[in-house]
C-alpha positions as CSV (number, residue, x, y, z in Angstrom):
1,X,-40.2,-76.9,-113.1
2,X,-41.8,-79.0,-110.7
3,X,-39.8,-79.9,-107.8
4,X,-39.3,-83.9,-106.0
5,X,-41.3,-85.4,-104.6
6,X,-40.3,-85.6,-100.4
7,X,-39.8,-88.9,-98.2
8,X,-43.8,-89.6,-97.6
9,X,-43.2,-89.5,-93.7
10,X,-41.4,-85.9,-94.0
11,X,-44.1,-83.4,-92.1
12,X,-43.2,-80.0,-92.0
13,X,-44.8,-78.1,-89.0
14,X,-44.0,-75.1,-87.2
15,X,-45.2,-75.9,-83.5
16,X,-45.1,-71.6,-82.6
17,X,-42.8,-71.6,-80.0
18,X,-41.5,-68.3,-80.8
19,X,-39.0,-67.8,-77.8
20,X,-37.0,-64.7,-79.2
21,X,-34.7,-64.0,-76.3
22,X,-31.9,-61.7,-77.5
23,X,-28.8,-62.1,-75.6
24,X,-26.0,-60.6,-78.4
25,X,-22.8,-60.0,-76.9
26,X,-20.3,-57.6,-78.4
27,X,-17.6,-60.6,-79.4
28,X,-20.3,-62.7,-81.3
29,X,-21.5,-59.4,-83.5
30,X,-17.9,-58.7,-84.4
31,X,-17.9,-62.3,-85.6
32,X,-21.1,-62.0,-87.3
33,X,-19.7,-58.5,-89.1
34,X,-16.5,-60.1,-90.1
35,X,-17.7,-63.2,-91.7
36,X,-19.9,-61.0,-93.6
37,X,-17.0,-59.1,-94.8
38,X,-15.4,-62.0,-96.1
39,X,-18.4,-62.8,-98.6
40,X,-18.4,-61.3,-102.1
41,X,-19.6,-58.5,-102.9
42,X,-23.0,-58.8,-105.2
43,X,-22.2,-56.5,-107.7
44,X,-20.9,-52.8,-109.0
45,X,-22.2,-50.2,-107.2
46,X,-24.7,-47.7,-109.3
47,X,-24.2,-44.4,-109.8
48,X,-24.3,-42.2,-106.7
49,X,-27.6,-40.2,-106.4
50,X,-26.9,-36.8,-107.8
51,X,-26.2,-33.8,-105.0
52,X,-29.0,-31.8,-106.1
53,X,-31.4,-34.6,-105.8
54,X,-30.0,-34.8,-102.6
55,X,-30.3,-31.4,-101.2
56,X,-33.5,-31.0,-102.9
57,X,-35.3,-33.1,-100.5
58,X,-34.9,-31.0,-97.6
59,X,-32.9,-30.1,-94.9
60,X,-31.8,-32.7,-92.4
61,X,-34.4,-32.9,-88.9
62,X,-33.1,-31.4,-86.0
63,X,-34.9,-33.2,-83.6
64,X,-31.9,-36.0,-83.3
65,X,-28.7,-36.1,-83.2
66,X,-27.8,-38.4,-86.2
67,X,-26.1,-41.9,-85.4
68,X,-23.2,-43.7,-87.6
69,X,-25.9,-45.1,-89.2
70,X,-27.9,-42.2,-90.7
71,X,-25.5,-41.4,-93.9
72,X,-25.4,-37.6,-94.1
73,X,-27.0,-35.7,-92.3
74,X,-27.1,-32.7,-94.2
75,X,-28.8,-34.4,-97.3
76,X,-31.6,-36.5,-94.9
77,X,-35.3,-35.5,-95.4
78,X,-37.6,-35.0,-93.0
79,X,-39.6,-37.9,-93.4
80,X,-39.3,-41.1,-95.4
81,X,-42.3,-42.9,-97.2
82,X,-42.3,-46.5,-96.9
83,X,-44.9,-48.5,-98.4
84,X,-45.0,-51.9,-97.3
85,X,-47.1,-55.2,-96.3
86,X,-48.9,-54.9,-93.2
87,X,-47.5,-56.1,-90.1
88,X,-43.5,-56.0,-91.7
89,X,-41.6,-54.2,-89.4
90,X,-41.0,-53.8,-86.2
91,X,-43.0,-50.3,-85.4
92,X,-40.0,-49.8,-82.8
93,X,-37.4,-49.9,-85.5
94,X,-39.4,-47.0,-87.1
95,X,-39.4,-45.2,-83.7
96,X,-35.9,-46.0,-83.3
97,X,-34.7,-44.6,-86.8
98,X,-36.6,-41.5,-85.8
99,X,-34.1,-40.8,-82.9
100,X,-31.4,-41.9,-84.4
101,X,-31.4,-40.1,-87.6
102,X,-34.1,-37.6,-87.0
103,X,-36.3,-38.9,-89.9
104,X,-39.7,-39.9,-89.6
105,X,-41.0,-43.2,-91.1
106,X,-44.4,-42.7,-92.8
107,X,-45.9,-46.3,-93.4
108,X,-48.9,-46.9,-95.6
109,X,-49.4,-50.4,-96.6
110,X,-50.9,-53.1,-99.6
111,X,-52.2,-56.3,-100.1
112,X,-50.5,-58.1,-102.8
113,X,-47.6,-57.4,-105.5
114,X,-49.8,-56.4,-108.0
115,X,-51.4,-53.4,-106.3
116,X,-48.1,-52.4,-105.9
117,X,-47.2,-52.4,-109.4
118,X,-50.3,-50.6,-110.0
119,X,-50.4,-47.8,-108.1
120,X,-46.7,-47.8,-109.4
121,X,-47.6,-47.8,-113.4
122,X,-50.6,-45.3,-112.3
123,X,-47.5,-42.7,-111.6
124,X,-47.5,-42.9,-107.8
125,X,-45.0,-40.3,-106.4
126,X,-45.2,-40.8,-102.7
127,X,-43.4,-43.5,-102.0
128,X,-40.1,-43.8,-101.0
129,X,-39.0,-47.3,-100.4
130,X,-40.9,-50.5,-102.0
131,X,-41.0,-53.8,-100.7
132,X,-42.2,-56.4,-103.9
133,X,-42.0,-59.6,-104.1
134,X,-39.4,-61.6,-106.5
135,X,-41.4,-61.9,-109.8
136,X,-42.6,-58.4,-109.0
137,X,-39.1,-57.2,-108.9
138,X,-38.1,-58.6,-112.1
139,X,-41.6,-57.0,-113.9
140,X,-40.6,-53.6,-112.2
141,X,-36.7,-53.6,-113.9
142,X,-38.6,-54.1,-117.2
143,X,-41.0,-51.6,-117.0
144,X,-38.5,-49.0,-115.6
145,X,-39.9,-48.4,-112.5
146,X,-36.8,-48.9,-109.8
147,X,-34.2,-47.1,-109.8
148,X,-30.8,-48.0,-109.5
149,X,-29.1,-48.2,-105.8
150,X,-25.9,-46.4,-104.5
151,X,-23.7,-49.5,-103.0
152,X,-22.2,-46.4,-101.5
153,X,-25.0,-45.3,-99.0
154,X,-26.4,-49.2,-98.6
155,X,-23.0,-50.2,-97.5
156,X,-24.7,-53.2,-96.0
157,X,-25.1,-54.8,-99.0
158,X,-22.2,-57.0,-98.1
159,X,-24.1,-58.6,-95.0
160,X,-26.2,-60.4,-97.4
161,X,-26.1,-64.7,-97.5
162,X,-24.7,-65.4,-101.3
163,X,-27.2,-67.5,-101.6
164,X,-30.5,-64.3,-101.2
165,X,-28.2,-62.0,-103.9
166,X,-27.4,-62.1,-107.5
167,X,-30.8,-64.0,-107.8
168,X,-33.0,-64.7,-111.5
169,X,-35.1,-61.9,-110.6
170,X,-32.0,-59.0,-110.2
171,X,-28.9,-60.9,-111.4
172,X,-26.9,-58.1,-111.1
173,X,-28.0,-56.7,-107.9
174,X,-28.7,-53.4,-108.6
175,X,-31.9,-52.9,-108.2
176,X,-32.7,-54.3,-104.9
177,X,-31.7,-55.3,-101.6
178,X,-33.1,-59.0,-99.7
179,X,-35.5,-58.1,-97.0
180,X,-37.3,-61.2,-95.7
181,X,-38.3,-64.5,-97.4
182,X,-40.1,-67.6,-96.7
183,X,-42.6,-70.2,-98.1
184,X,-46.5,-70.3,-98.3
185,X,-47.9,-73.6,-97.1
186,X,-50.7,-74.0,-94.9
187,X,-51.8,-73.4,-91.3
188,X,-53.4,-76.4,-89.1
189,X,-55.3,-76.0,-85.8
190,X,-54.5,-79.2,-84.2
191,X,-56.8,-78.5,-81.1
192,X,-59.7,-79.0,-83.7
193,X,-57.9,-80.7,-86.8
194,X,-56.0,-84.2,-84.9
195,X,-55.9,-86.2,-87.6
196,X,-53.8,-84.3,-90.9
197,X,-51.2,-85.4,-93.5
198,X,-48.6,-83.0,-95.2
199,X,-50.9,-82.6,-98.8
200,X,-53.0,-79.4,-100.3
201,X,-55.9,-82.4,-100.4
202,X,-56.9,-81.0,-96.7
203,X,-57.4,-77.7,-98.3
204,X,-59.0,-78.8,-102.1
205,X,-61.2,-81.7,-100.4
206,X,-64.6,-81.0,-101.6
207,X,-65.9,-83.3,-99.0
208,X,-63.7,-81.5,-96.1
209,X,-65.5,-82.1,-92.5
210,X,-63.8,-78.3,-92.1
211,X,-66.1,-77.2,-95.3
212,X,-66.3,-73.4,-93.9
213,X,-63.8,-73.3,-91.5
214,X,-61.1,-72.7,-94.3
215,X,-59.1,-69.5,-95.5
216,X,-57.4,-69.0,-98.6
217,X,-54.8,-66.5,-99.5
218,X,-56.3,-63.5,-101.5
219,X,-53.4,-63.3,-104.2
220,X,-53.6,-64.2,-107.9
221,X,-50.5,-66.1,-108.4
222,X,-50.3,-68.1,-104.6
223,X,-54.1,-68.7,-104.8
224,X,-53.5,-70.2,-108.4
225,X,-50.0,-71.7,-107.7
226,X,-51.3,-73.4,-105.2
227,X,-54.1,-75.3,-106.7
228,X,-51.1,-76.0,-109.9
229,X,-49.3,-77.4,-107.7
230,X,-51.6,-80.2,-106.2
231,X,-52.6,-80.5,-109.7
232,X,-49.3,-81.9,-110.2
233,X,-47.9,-78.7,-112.3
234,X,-45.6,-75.9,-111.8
235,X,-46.6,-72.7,-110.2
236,X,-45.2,-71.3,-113.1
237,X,-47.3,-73.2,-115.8
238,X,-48.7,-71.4,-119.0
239,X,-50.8,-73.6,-120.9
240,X,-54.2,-72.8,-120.9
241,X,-55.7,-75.4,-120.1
242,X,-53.8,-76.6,-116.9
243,X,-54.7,-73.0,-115.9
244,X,-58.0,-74.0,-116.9
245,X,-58.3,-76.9,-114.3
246,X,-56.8,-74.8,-111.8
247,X,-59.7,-72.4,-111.7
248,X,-62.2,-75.5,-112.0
249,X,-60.3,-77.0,-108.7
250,X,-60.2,-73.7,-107.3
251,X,-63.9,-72.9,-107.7
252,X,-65.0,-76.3,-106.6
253,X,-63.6,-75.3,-103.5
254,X,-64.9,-72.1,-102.9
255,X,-67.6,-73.2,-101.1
256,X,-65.8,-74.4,-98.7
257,X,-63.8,-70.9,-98.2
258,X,-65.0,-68.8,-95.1
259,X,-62.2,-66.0,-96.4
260,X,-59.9,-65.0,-99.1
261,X,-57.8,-62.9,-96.9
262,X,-54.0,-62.3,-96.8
263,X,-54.0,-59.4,-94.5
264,X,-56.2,-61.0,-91.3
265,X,-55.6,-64.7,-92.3
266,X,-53.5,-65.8,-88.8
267,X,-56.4,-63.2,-86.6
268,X,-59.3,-65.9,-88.0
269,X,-56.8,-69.5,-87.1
270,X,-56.3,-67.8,-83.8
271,X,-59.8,-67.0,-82.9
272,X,-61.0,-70.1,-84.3
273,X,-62.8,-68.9,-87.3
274,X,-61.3,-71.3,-89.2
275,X,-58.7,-74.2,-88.5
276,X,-57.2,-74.7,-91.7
277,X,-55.1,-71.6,-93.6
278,X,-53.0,-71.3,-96.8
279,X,-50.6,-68.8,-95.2
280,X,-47.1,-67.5,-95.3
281,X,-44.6,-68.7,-93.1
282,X,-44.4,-65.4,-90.3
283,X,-47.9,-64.9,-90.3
284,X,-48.4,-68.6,-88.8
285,X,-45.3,-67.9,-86.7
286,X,-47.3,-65.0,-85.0
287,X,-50.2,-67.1,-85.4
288,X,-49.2,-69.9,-83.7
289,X,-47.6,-68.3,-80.5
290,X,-48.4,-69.5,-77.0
291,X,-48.3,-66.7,-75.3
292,X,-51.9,-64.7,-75.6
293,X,-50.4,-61.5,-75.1
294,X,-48.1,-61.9,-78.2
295,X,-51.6,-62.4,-80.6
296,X,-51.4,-66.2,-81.0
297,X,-52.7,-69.7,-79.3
298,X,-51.0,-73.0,-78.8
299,X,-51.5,-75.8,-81.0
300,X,-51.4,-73.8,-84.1
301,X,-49.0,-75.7,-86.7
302,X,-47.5,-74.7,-89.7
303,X,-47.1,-77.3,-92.8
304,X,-45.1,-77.2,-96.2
305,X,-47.1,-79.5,-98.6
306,X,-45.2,-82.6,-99.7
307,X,-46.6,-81.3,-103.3
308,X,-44.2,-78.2,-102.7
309,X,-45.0,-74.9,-102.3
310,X,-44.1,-71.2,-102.8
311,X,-40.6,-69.6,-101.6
312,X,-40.5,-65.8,-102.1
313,X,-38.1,-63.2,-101.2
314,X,-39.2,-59.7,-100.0
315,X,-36.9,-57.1,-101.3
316,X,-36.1,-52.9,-100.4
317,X,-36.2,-50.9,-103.7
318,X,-36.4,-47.3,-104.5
319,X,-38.5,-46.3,-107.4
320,X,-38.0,-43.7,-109.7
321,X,-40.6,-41.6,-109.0
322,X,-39.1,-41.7,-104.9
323,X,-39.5,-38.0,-103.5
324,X,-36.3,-38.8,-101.1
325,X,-33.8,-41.2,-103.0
326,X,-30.8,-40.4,-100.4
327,X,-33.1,-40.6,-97.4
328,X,-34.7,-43.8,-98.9
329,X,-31.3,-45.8,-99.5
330,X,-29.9,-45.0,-95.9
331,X,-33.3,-46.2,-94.3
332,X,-32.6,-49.3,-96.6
333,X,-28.8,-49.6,-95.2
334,X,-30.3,-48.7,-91.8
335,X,-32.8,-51.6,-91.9
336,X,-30.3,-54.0,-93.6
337,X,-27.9,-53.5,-90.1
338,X,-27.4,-56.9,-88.4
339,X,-28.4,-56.1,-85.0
340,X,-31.7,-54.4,-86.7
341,X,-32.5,-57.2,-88.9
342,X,-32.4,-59.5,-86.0
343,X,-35.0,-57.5,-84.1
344,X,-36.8,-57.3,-87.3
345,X,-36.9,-60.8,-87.9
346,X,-37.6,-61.3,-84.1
347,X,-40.9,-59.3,-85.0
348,X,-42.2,-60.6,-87.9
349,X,-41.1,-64.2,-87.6
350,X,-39.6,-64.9,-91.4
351,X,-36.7,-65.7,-92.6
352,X,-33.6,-63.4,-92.8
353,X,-31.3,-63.4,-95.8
354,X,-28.9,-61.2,-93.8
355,X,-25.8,-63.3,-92.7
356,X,-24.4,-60.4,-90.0
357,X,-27.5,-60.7,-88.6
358,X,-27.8,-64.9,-88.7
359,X,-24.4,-64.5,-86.6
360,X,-26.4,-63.3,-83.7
361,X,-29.4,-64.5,-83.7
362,X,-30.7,-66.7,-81.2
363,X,-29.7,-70.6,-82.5
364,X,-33.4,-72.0,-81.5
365,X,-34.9,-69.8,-84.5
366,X,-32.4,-70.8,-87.0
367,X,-33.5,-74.3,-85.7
368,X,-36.5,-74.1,-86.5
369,X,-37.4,-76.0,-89.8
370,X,-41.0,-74.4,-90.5
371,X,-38.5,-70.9,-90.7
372,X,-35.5,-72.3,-92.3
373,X,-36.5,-75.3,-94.0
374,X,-33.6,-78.4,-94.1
375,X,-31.7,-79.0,-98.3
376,X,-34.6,-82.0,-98.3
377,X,-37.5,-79.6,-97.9
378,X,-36.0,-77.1,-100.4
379,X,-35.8,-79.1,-103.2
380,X,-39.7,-79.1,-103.7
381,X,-40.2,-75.4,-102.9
382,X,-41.0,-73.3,-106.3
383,X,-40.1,-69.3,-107.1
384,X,-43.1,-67.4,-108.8
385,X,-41.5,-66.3,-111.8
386,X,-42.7,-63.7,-114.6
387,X,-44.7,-65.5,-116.9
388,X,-44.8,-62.1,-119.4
389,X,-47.6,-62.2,-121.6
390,X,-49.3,-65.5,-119.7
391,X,-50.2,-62.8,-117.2
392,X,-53.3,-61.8,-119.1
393,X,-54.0,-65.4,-119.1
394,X,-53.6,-65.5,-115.2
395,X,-55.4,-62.4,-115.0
396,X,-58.3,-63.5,-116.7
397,X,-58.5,-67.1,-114.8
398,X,-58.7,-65.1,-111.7
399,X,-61.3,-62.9,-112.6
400,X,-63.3,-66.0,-113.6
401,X,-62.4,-67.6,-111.0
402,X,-63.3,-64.9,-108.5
403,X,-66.7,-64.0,-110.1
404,X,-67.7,-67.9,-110.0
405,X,-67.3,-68.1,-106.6
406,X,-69.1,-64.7,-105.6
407,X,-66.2,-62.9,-103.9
């Protein structure tokens, strides 16, 4: 349903100043560990993976000594197949997890939720660990496609916030585990753009004086969502014909759109391809970093429309077609750590639902609003839900959409 509409004078930005300086002492991550013990647990653990799906995968790497973190070393593959957005982890976490548990991390990546379910429904065996979206989540349970977690191995379960578990999409937390989560607004070069108000009209103005310098997210349901929502609908909506001015709005603006892009979006804001940038939240973290050598440029601002926007959570699954189940749900536990979702999050600049790891983190980035936006801004952020059978519907307005405006 469509959310509040915010105080007029509440402006979202995120101003970049990414100073990620780690200092966690030993007494502050026993705190974080033991208020995460004190939470509730999600839910019943699933059935352990069966020992001779275990041992079937291989016998454990001997190029490591395995940590306390690495499960059972007997039953680890070799390698572990994680297919994942690009840019969403740390590549020192996969080097670390190599020495650690003697298992390699093989990454291979996608650009939206529903190439993932794709390649998924197309009977894709080579992955081992999944990382889709909320809606996607839910659509995946349905169709069978995950399979159900050992609470056993992903012991770390119990570091999760409350408030990132037992959610619409897996409401008995079995099938996933919280990875990140954040919102999609919009990216503003303020060394170019000066003058800008907190609205999706500076990205849908057909008389924009940044006609061409504008980039729009290449994914069916934030593309579309978005245009809904200045529309004054939910990002959710089915009838046909609000869906039907969406892809009117949306192809009215196409001319002024220099990309659809969700991979290279925060590369064309920083090199001044464009200067305004429907984007999610980490991407115009990186984007917006002062320091040149970390990939970004001053002055780079993040907004959340005072329409609303999207709030998504990333999640770790397993699905069933997973080569290395056992090997999969450690690296899941493994990743899900406190001190390694803080260097995680330190990377990639979203939100963590990982409490353990809140505990430590440095108190400027939970500061920051753009990251972890205040009750007042929450209230007008939106979930993508499953629409079921309004997917064709969506799915058609796309292709419409897209073929109208030549891309």
């Amino acid at each position: 349903m469509p959310r509040e509409t915010p105080r007029p004078d509440k402006t979202m930005e995120y101003k970049g100043e990414k100073t990620m300086k780690r200092t966690i002492a030993y007494s502050l991550l026993v705190a974080g560990l033991l208020l995460a013990a004190c939470q509730a647990a999600p839910a019943e653990p699933a059935e352990p993976v069966a020992p001779a799906t275990e041992v079937a995968e291989g016998e454990a790497a001997e190029a490591a000594a395995p940590s306390g973190r690495c499960g059972d070393p007997a039953l680890l593959a070799d390698e572990v197949l994680f297919y994942s957005w690009t840019e969403y982890i740390d590549p020192a976490i996969k080097d670390q997890f190599a020495e650690e548990c003697g298992v390699e991390v093989i990454e291979t990546n996608f650009e939206s939720n529903e190439e993932l379910l794709a390649q998924l429904q197309a009977g894709a065996a080579g992955y081992d660990v999944i990382v889709p979206s909320d809606y996607m989540v839910s659509i995946m349970i349905t169709e069978g496609l995950l399979t159900p977690l050992d609470f056993g191995i992903i012991a770390n379960i119990d570091q999760m916030d409350p408030s990132n578990v037992n959610t619409y999409y897996d409401p008995e937390q079995k099938f996933s585990v919280p990875y990140f989560w954040g919102t999609s607004g919009f990216a503003v070069d303020t060394n170019v753009v000066t003058d800008y108000q907190a609205s999706w009209q500076m990205m849908f103005d057909p008389d924009s004086p940044y006609c061409g310098q504008i980039s729009m997210l290449d994914d069916e349901r934030e593309t579309i969502g978005a245009a809904l929502m200045y529309l004054g609908y939910s990002i959710n909506d089915i009838d046909p014909a609000h869906l039907e001015e969406a892809k009117n709005l949306l192809i009215e603006q196409a001319p002024c759109v220099k990309a659809y892009d969700s991979d290279t979006n925060d590369d064309l804001i920083v090199s001044g391809e464009t200067v305004l940038a429907h984007i999610w939240t980490g991407d115009a973290v990186l984007a917006g970093d002062p320091d040149p050598e970390a990939g970004g440029r001053e002055g780079i601002v993040y907004v959340i429309p005072q329409e609303g926007c999207t709030i998504w959570q990333d999640n770790l699954a397993v699905p069933v077609a997973a080569p290395n189940p056992y090997t999969a749900m450690v690296f899941i536990n493994y990743l899900s750590d406190p001190e390694i979702a803080v260097q995680n999050a330190e990377y990639v600049g979203y939100g963590s639902p990982n409490a353990g790891a809140k505990a430590i983190m440095d108190p400027e980035v939970l500061a920051d609003e753009g990251i972890y936006p205040p009750p007042d801004v929450a209230e007008k952020l939106q979930w993508i839900e499953d629409v079921g059978d309004a997917l064709e519907l969506y799915d058609r307005i796309w292709t419409e959409f897209k073929a109208a405006a030549g891309s």
